[in-house]
C-alpha positions, 0 to 999 in steps of 0.5 A: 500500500503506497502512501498519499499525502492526499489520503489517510495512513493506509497503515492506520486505516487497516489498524481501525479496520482490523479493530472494529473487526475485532469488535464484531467478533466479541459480539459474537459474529466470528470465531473469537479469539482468532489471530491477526492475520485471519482478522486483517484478511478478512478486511483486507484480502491481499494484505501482506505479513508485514502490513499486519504487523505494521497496523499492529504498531499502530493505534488503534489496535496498539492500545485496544488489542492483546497479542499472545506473541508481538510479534507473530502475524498469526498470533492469537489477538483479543481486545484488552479487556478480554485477555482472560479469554485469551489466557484460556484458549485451548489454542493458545496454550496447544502452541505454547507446549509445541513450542516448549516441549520435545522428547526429551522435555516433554513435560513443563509447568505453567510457570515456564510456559508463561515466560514466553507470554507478555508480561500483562498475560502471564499473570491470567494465563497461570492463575486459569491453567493452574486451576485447570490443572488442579480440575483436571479440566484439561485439552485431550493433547495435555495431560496433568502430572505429579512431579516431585521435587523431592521437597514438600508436595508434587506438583502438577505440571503440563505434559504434551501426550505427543512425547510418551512420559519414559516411565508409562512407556516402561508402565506398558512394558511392564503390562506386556511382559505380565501378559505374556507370563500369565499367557502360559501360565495364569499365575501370579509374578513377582515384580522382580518376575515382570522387570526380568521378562520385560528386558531392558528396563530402567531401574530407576523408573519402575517404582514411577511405573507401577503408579502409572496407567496403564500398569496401575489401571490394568494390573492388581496386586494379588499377594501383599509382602515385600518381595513377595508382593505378586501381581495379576492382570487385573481381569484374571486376578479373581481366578489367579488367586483360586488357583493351584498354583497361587497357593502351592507358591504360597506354601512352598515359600511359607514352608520349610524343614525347620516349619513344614506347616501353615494356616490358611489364615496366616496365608489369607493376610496376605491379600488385599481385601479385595480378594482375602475373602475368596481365596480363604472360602474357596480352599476351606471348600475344597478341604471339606470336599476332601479334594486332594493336591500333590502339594498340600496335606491337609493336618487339620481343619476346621469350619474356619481354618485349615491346617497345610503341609508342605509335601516337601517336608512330609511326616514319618508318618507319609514316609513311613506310609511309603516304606509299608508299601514298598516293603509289602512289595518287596515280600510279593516278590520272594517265593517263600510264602510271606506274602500275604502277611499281616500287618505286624509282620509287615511292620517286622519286616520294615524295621524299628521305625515301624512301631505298630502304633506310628505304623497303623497311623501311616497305613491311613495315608497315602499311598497305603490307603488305597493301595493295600487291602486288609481282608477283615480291616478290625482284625489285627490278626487280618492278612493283607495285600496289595487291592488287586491281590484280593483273590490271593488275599481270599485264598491265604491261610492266615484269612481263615481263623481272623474271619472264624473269630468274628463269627464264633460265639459261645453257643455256636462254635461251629461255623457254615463255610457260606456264612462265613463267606458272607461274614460282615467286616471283611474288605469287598474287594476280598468276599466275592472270592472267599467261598471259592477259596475255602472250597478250594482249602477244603478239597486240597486239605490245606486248612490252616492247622488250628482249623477243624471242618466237618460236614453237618447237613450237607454243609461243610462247617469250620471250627477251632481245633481248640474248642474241642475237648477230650477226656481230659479237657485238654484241647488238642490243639494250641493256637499261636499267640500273635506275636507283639512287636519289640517296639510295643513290648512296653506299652503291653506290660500291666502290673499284676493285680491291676488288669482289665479286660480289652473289650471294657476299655475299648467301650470306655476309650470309644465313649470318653473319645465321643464325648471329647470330640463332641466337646472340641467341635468333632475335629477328630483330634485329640490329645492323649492327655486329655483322654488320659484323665478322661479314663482316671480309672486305668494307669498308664500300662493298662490305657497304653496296652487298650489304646496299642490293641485299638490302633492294630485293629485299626480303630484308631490311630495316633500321630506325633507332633512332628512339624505342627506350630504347636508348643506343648507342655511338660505334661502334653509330653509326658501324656505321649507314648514313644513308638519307632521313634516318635513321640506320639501325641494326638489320637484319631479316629478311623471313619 
């Protein structure tokens, strides 16, 4: 525009004319604020930058008009008195960040930012992003961030979403390196687990990480407790924490040699509260289920708590529960006829650690349980026999005075051969097979020495060679004693002059064990101090020789207190009864 000394500045016209633009705005009739280059060309089509900033210079816009930059043609303008409107443009405050922030800075304060206003803004534009930023009434391209100065509280700052915060990048590292892990297998990790998986990580960074999205929104701490802190993806944390798996490793980390137990509710203080309540009802469901896992045995448990074992550390009692099978085993394979065999003699055959108390407690466990076979189970005198050898078991000799016995009463002495096939108490893997055995006894003569047979209306009948009297009175035959085991030999001895029958004290044991139970909420647990006073009436020798006789026929059996938590006293241990070994404490009864 060529000045004329016949008319107006044009400078100054265009300044007057991009003014009462401005002013059309505020009223509302345009995008307001706006820069000065849209303003002047809407006035002035082919005005050039520098004419801009010319009528900038130039009243009236140099006294009525604010410029966010002076000297920038398409900087953000207002009128004086609107500057708060301009403090408070998105624009404004998106240009400022570009102009500031990089990958290497890609956060600031408002402070910083404000520097590069003009002095009569900066003061507006801080107090209106300031209490943004605390409203969290921010733009999508700015995020609001603690940072801490490492004195008084963090403060908030801008931070461009263009330049990914370090510590988030790492935050989404750590995501898919626990979504990996839990892939193969749905368990929970340790942080130390996530940060090796995750690769090249820096340290420094983590702690930032954990507290940023997306970890801190997808991820959940399962397990409490320092460097057992244990993490999920947080929609596969209701299932990780009813896992297997999360509570073996809890086990196996709680456990040792030294203490080989745990409660579930000292495991259950270890979750969050989010998931405590879960993780206890679901195990305390599963023991009263009697669901069994490889790497658990359950000690004890009642409605509320329940009692583990690491497998790791297993009790004589499981130890020894193996040895009785492999040494029944071993006895299969000789070809010198001990096989069957009973019990004590299988404890015999075992060795000292074999106590017939601490052994009827191991045959409860696994793997004997469900491996071998007594053929009457309450006999003592019983043959046993691996499950599948029921048919030999059924044809062993030692089968026919244990059934016999449980059959004979005062006044019939003499016993049908089908009867006794059909006899109560004997194991059902074994009756189906025991008329074709005494068949087969009979028509080979091969019964045992101290059984008679004879024929009586057509029916073959057995009786004890014993209970037949001659002139004198004398029995013709004897019948061996069973022969005790060295290491109950002193549980058995009672003084002369103080003896009771077996049977009275099993029915005082069974009531006296009855009523205890009832009174401790049935565990099926008791201690031998307690069912001592409970039967005053008997000394030591006579409850310890009723108490042994019970345990072989396996009506009940006792444990020791090998590995429980529990401290006895003086007493609790003076109550026990040693055996193999073992100091046993508790006394259980056989369901």
């Amino acid at each position: 525009m060529a000045k004329s000394k016949s008319s107006p500045d044009p400078v100054v016209e265009l300044s007057k004319a991009i003014r009462e633009e401005l002013s059309r705005r505020a009223a509302g009739e345009g995008e307001y604020p706006c820069t000065l280059r849209s303003a002047a060309v809407d006035v002035c089509p082919e005005v050039s930058g520098d004419e801009i900033l010319a009528s900038a210079s130039k009243n009236p816009l140099k006294k009525d008009v604010l410029s966010a930059f002076p000297n920038d043609p398409d900087s953000l303008i207002v009128l004086k008195q609107d500057k708060e409107v301009l403090a408070g443009d998105h624009r404004l405050l998106k240009e400022l960040l570009w102009n500031v922030c990089s990958p290497q800075m890609p956060h600031v304060s408002s402070d910083i930012l404000k520097e590069s206003l003009p002095k009569t803004l900066q003061a507006t534009f801080a107090k209106v992003w300031k209490s943004r930023l605390t409203n969290g009434e921010l733009p999508d391209f700015v995020e609001s961030l603690s940072v801490s100065s490492g004195k008084g509280k963090p403060k908030q700052e801008f931070h461009d979403v263009r330049f990914p915060l370090p510590w988030v990048e790492l935050s989404q590292q750590l995501v898919n390196s626990l979504r990996s892990l839990q892939a193969g297998s749905g368990q929970a990790f340790t942080l130390a687990e996530i940060v090796s998986a995750a690769g090249d990580v820096n340290s420094s960074m983590v702690e930032q990480a954990l507290t940023a999205d997306p970890f801190a929104v997808e991820v959940r701490v399962v397990r409490k407790g320092g460097n057992k802190e244990s993490f999920s993806l947080t929609d596969l944390a209701s299932q990780v924490v009813v896992s297997d798996g999360f509570l073996q490793s809890m086990i196996q980390e709680e456990c040792s040699t030294e203490s080989p137990e745990v409660k579930l509710s000292q495991l259950k203080k270890q979750l969050p509260k989010e998931f405590a309540a879960e993780f206890a009802a679901h195990w305390l469901r599963t023991v009263e289920r009697r669901e069994v896992r490889p790497f658990f045995e359950v000690v004890k448990s009642t409605k509320k708590d329940v009692s583990f074992r690491d497998t790791r550390f297993p009790r004589r009692e499981v130890v020894l529960s193996a040895k009785l099978v492999a040494a029944l085993e071993e006895m299969r394979t000789q070809d010198d006829l001990t096989y069957p065999c009973t019990f004590p003699q299988l404890c015999r055959h075992v060795g000292s650690e074999a106590g017939i108390l601490i052994a009827s407690a191991a045959a409860q466990l696994e793997p004997y349980a469900s491996r071998v076979a007594a053929a009457v189970p309450k006999s003592a005198d019983s043959p046993i026999a691996f499950v599948e050898d029921a048919k030999v078991l059924a044809a062993s000799p030692g089968l026919v005075p244990a059934l016999l016995s449980s059959q004979i009463k005062s006044d019939v002495q003499a016993v049908p051969i089908d009867r006794l096939s059909k006899a109560k108490g004997v194991h059902g893997a074994v009756q189906p097979h025991i008329l074709t055995a005494l068949e087969a006894m009979l028509t080979r003569d091969e019964l045992p020495p101290q059984i008679g047979a004879l024929k009586i209306s057509k029916k073959w009948h057995l009786f004890f060679l014993k209970d037949v009297k001659n002139s004198s009175g004398i029995s013709p035959a004897t019948v061996e004693r069973s022969v005790v085991p060295e290491s109950a030999k002193s549980v058995l001895l009672t003084p002369s002059g103080n003896t009771t029958t077996a049977s009275s004290f099993a029915q005082d044991f069974i009531k006296a064990f009855e009523h205890l139970d009832r009174a401790s909420g049935h565990r099926n647990y008791l201690k031998l101090l307690d069912l001592r006073r409970e039967l005053g009436q008997y000394d030591r020798p006579q409850f310890d020789a009723g108490i042994l006789d019970l345990c072989r026929t396996r009506q009940f059996w006792l444990e020791s207190s090998e590995g429980s938590m529990v401290r006895l006293s003086e007493d609790e241990k003076a109550a026990g009864i040693m055996d193999g070994g073992n100091l046993l404490i508790y006394c259980r009864r056989r369901s």
